[in-house]
N, C-alpha and C positions, 0 to 999 in steps of 0.2 A: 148388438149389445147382448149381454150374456142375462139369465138371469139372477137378480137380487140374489145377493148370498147373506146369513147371518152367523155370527160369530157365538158361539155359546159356549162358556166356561165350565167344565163340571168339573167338581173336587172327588182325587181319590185318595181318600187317607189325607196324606198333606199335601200330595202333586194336584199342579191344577192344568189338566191338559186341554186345549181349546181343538173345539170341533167346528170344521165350515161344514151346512147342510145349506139345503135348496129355503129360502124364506117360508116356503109350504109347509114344509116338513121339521119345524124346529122343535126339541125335544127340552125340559127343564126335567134336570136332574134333580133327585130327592139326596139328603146328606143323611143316611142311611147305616147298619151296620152291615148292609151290604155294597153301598160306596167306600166304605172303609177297606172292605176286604179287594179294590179296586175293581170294583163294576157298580156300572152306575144304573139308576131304577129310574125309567122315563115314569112321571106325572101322568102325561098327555102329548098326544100330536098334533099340535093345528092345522088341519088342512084349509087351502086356500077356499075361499068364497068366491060363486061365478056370479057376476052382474050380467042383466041382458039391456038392451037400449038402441039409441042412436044416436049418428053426427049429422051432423050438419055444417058446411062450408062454402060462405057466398062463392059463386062462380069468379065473379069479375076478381076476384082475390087470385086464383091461378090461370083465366084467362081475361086478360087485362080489355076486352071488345064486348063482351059478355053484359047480359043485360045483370043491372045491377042488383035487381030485384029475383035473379036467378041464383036459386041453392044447389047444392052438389049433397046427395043424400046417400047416406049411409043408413039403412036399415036392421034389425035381427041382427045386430051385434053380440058379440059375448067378449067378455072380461075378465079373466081372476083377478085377486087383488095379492097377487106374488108378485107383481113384475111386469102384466103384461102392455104389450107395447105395439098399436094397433096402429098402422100407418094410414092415413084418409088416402082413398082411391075415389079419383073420376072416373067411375066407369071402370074400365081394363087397365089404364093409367093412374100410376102414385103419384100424388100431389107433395111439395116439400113438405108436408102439416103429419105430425103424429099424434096418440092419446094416449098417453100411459096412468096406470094407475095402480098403485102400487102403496102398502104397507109398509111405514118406516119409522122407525125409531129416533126421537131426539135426544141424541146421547147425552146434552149437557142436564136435561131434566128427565130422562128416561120414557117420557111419555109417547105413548104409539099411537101414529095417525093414519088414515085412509088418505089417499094423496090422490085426485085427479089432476093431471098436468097435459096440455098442448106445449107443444116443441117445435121449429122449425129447421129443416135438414141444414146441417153444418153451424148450428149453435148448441154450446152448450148449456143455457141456463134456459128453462120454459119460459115462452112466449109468458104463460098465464097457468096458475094453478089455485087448487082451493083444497084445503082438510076438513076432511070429518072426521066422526068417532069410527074407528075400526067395524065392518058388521053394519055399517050406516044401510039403513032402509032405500034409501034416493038418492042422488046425488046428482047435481045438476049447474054447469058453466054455462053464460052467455055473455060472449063479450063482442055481442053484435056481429063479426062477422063469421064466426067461431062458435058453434053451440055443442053441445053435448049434454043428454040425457041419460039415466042407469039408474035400474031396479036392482035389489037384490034378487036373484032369481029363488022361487021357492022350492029348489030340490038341490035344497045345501044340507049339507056339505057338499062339498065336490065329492062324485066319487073317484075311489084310487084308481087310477089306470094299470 
């Protein structure tokens, strides 16, 4: 899966041309006298925000003999909130379970949310998800046998690569 793309309108003069960038990277055009003369004046760039944290994934959920009260842990994780899309490993072994968490827009009220989401390999709609506010401090799933914890890490921005 690729990642997240956003669509962004900037007006020049009276053409309105639309630009795909990286969700990290999206610029908001100023309507300017120098958008008129057709070039557009980036605002700002948002760069993405890294989360650090952990998973956690009952055992007996990928191995069905497994004692029940056995976790599969995932520690010193890291996150951005473009897109990324972390698959839970047993060990050296990928378990069908992923964690994406990703910034998105509700087109019908425009409003932009923090999205942690669990997915199970060959579905398309999350097992389980939860929003927060964009920049959220904590963010944290339990749904018993499925957990996930995430700080915002303190040396944000991301830097540019």
């Amino acid at each position: 899966m690729s990642r997240l793309q956003s669509v962004c309108s900037v007006m020049f003069g009276l053409l309105i041309a639309e630009m795909v960038m990286p969700f990290n990277q999206y610029a908001i055009a100023k309507t300017t006298a120098e958008a008129q003369t057709n070039s557009a004046v980036s605002d700002e760039v948002s760069e993405a925000l890294t989360y650090k944290g952990w998973i956690l994934l009952k055992r007996h959920i990928v191995e069905p003999d497994a004692d029940k009260e056995d976790w599969i842990q995932m520690r010193d994780i890291k996150m951005d909130d473009d897109g990324t899309i972390l698959k839970i490993m047993n060990g050296e072994t990928e378990t069908p379970y992923s964690v994406e968490l990703v910034q998105i827009t509700h087109k019908p009220t425009n409003i932009t949310v923090l999205k942690l989401a669990v997915y199970e390999e060959g579905k398309d709609l999350a097992v389980s998800y939860i929003w927060g506010e964009p920049g959220a401090k904590r963010l944290g799933l339990n749904l018993r046998w499925v957990q996930v914890g995430l700080t915002l890490d303190d040396k944000l921005p991301k830097a540019a690569s």
